[in-house]
Steps between C-alpha positions, in 0.01 A plus 500: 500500500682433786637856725658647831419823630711710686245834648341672727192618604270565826153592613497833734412326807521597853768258575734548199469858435816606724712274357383555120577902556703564770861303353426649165727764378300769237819705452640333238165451324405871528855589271410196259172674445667835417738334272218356331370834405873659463713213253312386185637132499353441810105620365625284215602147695176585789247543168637230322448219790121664581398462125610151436325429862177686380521249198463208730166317597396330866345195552430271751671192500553213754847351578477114424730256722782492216553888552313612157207768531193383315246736379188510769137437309334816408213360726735526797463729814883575436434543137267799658682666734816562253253622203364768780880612552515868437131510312636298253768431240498851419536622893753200505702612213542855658590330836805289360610795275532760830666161705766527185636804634451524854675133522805633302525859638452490871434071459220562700078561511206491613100418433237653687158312425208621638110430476357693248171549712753766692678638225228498196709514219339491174727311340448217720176279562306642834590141683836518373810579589740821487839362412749786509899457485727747670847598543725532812472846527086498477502286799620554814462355882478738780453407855373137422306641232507426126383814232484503164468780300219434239371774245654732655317431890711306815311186529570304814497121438375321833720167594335164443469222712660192344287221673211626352490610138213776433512501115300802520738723680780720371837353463826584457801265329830593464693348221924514451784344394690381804851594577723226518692618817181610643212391399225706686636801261439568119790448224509628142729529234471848562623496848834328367532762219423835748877636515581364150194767402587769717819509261282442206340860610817669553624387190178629354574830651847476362372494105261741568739735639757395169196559259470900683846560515495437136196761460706731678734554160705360296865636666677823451624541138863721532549751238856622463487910548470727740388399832135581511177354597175511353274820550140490494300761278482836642799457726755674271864436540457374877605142581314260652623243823551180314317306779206765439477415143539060565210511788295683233557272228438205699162653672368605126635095358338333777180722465480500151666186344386551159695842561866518295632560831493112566685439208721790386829526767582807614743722346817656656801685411806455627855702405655328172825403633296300790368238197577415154162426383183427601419281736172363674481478918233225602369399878504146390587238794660206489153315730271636185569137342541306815180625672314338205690154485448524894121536432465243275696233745233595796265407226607180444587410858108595577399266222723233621336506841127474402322217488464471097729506264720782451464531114150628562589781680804571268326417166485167288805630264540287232308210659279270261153419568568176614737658745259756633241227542722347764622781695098563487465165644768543735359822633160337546704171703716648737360862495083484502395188567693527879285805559178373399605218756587706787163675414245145459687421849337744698165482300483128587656520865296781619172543298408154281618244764338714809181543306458093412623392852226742646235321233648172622611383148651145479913503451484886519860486511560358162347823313698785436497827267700445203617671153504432165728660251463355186358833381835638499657199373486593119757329281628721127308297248333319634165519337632445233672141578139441677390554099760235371424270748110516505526443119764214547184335771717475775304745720126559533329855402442536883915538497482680206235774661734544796843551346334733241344719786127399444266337771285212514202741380649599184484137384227464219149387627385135316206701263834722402713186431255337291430802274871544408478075437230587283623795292841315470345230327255692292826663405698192399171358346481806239879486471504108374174518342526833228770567246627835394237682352274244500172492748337139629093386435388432893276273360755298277684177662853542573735423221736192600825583458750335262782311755798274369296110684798310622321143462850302682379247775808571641597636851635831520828598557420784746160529694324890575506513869130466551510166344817398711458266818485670833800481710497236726500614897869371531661683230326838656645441820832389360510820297331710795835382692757545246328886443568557922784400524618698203365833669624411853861446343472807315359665849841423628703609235287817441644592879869530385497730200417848521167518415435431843758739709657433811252698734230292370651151549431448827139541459521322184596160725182507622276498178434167402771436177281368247242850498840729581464624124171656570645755780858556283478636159653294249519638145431226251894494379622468833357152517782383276737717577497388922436120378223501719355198290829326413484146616137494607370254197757258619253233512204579288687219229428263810152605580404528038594125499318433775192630338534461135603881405747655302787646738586778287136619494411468859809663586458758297123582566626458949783760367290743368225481709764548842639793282211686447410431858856696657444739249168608588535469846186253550473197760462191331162283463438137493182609306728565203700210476238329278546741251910525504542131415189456253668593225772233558232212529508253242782613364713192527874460656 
C-alpha cells in the first residue's frame, strides 16, 4: 500500500513552542465548538468521523523502498511501542474516536502523556503511561508556559529538550490539520461552514418563532353583528380592549398548548353591513414557507462541504445496498482514513521514531504508526458469497472464517474434526447398510450387492476425473495466462461503466486491473451485461490444440471459473488452475 501524507504535528519543546502557539488563531475554533453543541448536523458529521476512527486498529509497520508499509514482526521493539499506545487497543480506540471530532470541529488536538509513576491511574500499569487527549480550549500557553486542564486541575506541562529524549518525562503533542494558506494554523470543515451555520441558527430561530406564532391562535374568526368583543365571565356587559383579549390568548396558547386556545381563533363581531359572511383573519407570512426551504438549503450546503459524502448527513433515500456500501466506502477513503493519517503522523514523528532513535534501532526511519481499516470495510452479503465460494473450493476455511466474522480460534481443533469424520461415516454406514424397517446382525458379513458387471474390454468414452491424467505444467500456465489476462481486460472495462463512478476512477488507475473486481462490486449479471469477458477466450481454440483439449470445454470451464471470480469479488489463484481445466483433460479436440 503505497501513501502520502499531508499533517501536522509537534513536540512542546523549548524551541518550537512560540511558533506552535503564538500564530495560532483560537477564535474561530472557540465558535466551531459552540456550534457543535448548538446545530445537530454538526454532532452528527463530528460523531460520525470519531466512530468509524474508533473502529480502526494501529500497527506498526515499516515503509519498504517501493513505498508499501509492511507489517513489523510481533517480536519487534516497534511492534511494542505501538501495542503500549494509549494502554492498549481499547485506550487506542478511545484516542482515534475523540481525534474524529476535534480534527473536524476545531481540526485540531492534543495528547498529553505522562508517566504513570506521577499520575497513578488505575487504569493504567504502574510503569506505564497516562495518555490523555485534549481539546483547544483545555490547553492553553501563558507566558512561555503550556497548561492543560486535566480532571478538572491546571496541569503545567514542562518543555522538553529535543536533543535528548527522556521517555520517562511528560510530553505534550499537538496534532492538526494544516491550513493551506497558513500552515502553522488548524483547518476544518467546520471553519469553512461557520457563517453558513450562523444562518442555519437563525433560520432555526425563524421556525421556532413560526411554530409559536402558530400556538398563539388560529386568527380572528369575524361574525357579522353588532360590533362587540368577547367578555370574560363575571364582567357583565363591559367590553374588553381587543389587544387585552389577543395578549391573553396567546400567553394561555403558548403556556398551555394542549389548551383550545392554540387551536380555536378568536371570535369577533363586526356591524353586518361591514361583511357578508364569515370570514377567518390569519397572521400567516409569506417567509413561513421560505424560512423552511431556506433551512433545508444551509443543510445541504453544510453536507456538501464535509469531508464525506453528503447523502449521509441527508439520509440514503432510496439508495440500494450496493449503493450505500459505496458511499460507506467513500466516507471511509476520502473522509477517515485522512484523519487516521494526520493522527499515525504525529505518533510516528514525535513518539515511535524518537523512542527507537534514542534505543539506537537500525533504519529507525523506516518504521512508522499505521492503521488498518478493514474492520469497517464490510461488504452487503458478503458472507454469504464467502458460503458459495468456500463450497465451490475456491477459497480456504481460513477465508471463509474471516468474511463470516469468526477468528482463527473458532476453527475446530483436530480431536473435533475427527469426531464429526467419524460420526459422518457411522452415519452413512447405517444409512447404506439397513433397509426400512429392517435391523442388521453385527456379526453377519456384509451382503454384496447386486450391480449390472459391464464385462467390455473396451476404453471408455468419458473418464471420472480421478482417473484422468494430470495436466501437464504447460497447459496450467497457458490457462493461468489466458485466466489474467481475462480479469485484467475486464479490470479495464469494469473502469468505464457505472459500477465504478467517476470519483472513484482515479484511484481505481492505480489498483492493479486484473484484482480491480475484488475492490468494485460486480453483481453476477453485470458480467454480461458490461461484456467484461467478451473477447477474452480469443485464443483458448489455439492453446486446446496445442494440448489435445476440447475448445468448447476449456473455454467454457476458463468462462465460468473468471465469472464466478468478478462475481465474488476474489483474487485469482494459480493453486486452482489444476482443478478448472481437469475436467477438460482427455476429452479429445
Amino acid at each position: 500500500m503505497t501513501t502520502s501524507v499531508t499533517a501536522s504535528a509537534s513536540r512542546y519543546v523549548n524551541r518550537k513552542v512560540r511558533a506552535v502557539k503564538a500564530a495560532t488563531d483560537q477564535g474561530w475554533q472557540t465558535r466551531a465548538w459552540q456550534l457543535y453543541h448548538l446545530v445537530p448536523e454538526v454532532r452528527f458529521a463530528a460523531t460520525y468521523m470519531a466512530n468509524g476512527m474508533a473502529g480502526a486498529t494501529l500497527y506498526a509497520g515499516r515503509r519498504a523502498d517501493d513505498g508499501t508499509i509492511e507489517p513489523a514482526p510481533d517480536n519487534h521493539r516497534a511492534s511494542e511501542i505501538v501495542q503500549q499506545i494509549a494502554g492498549g487497543p481499547d485506550g487506542q480506540a478511545k484516542m482515534l474516536g475523540a481525534f474524529g471530532k476535534h480534527l473536524t470541529v476545531p481540526g485540531e488536538g492534543w495528547i498529553v502523556v505522562r508517566p504513570n509513576g506521577e499520575v497513578l491511574s488505575p487504569d493504567v500499569p504502574e510503569d506505564g503511561h497516562d495518555w490523555r487527549v485534549l481539546s483547544t480550549r483545555e490547553v492553553s500557553q501563558k507566558s512561555g508556559k503550556l497548561t492543560a486542564e486535566i480532571d478538572g486541575d491546571d496541569v503545567e506541562v514542562p518543555p522538553g529538550d529535543e536533543e535528548t529524549l527522556d521517555p520517562d518525562s511528560p510530553v505534550a503533542l499537538r496534532v492538526w490539520e494544516p491550513d493551506p494558506e497558513h500552515a502553522i494554523e488548524a483547518d476544518s470543515p467546520v471553519r469553512a461552514s461557520i457563517d453558513l451555520l450562523e444562518e442555519l441558527l437563525l433560520l432555526n430561530a425563524a421556525v421556532k418563532a413560526i411554530a409559536r406564532s402558530r400556538l398563539t391562535g388560529r386568527g380572528i374568526l369575524l361574525v357579522p353583528k353588532g360590533t362587540r368583543f368577547p367578555t370574560r365571565p363575571g364582567q357583565g356587559e363591559a367590553e374588553d380592549d381587543l389587544i387585552e383579549v389577543l395578549m391573553m390568548i396567546a400567553e394561555t396558547a403558548i403556556r398551555e398548548p394542549e389548551s383550545a386556545a392554540a387551536t380555536v381563533p378568536i371570535v369577533l363581531e363586526v356591524p353586518a353591513d361591514s361583511i357578508a359572511d364569515f370570514k377567518l383573519l390569519t397572521f400567516e407570512s409569506n417567509f413561513d414557507e421560505l424560512a423552511l426551504k431556506l433551512r433545508e438549503e444551509a443543510i445541504k450546503r453544510f453536507a456538501t462541504g464535509l469531508e464525506i459524502p453528503g447523502e449521509l448527513l441527508l439520509g440514503m433515500g432510496d439508495t440500494n445496498h450496493w449503493g450505500a456500501w459505496m458511499l460507506t466506502s467513500e466516507a471511509i477513503r476520502m473522509g477517515i482514513e485522512p484523519k487516521l493519517q494526520t493522527v499515525c503522523h504525529a505518533l510516528t514523528q514525535q513518539w515511535l521514531r524518537p523512542l527507537l532513535q534514542a534505543e539506537n534501532v537500525d533504519d529507525w526511519h523506516r518504521w512508522l504508526v499505521w492503521y488498518d481499516t478493514a474492520g469497517l470495510r464490510v461488504r452487503t452479503n458478503r458472507s454469504e458469497t464467502a458460503l458459495q465460494a468456500y463450497d465451490r473450493g475456491v477459497i480456504s476455511a481460513e477465508a471463509l472464517r474471516r468474511e463470516t466474522g469468526f477468528e482463527e480460534s473458532d476453527a475446530p481443533t483436530e480431536e473435533e474434526r475427527n469426531a464429526r469424520n467419524q460420526q459422518s461415516n457411522k452415519d452413512q454406514g447405517q444409512d447404506d447398510g439397513q433397509g426400512e424397517g429392517q435391523e442388521q446382525d453385527e456379526n453377519a458379513p456384509c451382503p454384496k450387492p447386486d450391480l449390472p458387471v459391464d464385462e467390455t474390454q473396451e476404453e471408455p468414452d468419458t473418464l471420472p476425473a480421478s482417473a484422468r491424467p494430470a495436466p501437464s505444467a504447460g497447459l496450467l500456465a497457458a490457462a493461468d495466462g489466458l485466466i489474467w489476462a481475462a480479469l485484467s481486460s475486464a479490470g479495464d472495462k469494469l473502469i468505464r461503466t457505472p459500477a465504478c463512478p467517476r470519483s472513484e476512477r482515479a484511484r481505481a488507475r492505480e489498483i492493479q486491473a486484473a484484482a480491480l473486481h475484488t475492490e468494485i462490486r460486480v453483481e453476477p449479471g453485470q458480467v454480461e451485461q458490461y461484456r467484461l469477458l467478451d473477447g477474452a477466450w480469443t485464443r483458448v481454440p489455439e492453446i486446446a490444440k496445442r494440448y489435445g483439449l476440447d475448445a468448447s470445454c476449456l473455454t467454457a470451464a476458463l468462462d465460468a471459473y473468471a465469472r464466478e471470480l468478478i462475481a465474488a469479488g476474489i483474487v485469482h489463484s494459480y493453486d486452482v488452475v489444476p482443478a478448472v481445466v481437469t475436467s477438460c483433460v482427455g476429452l479429445a479436440a
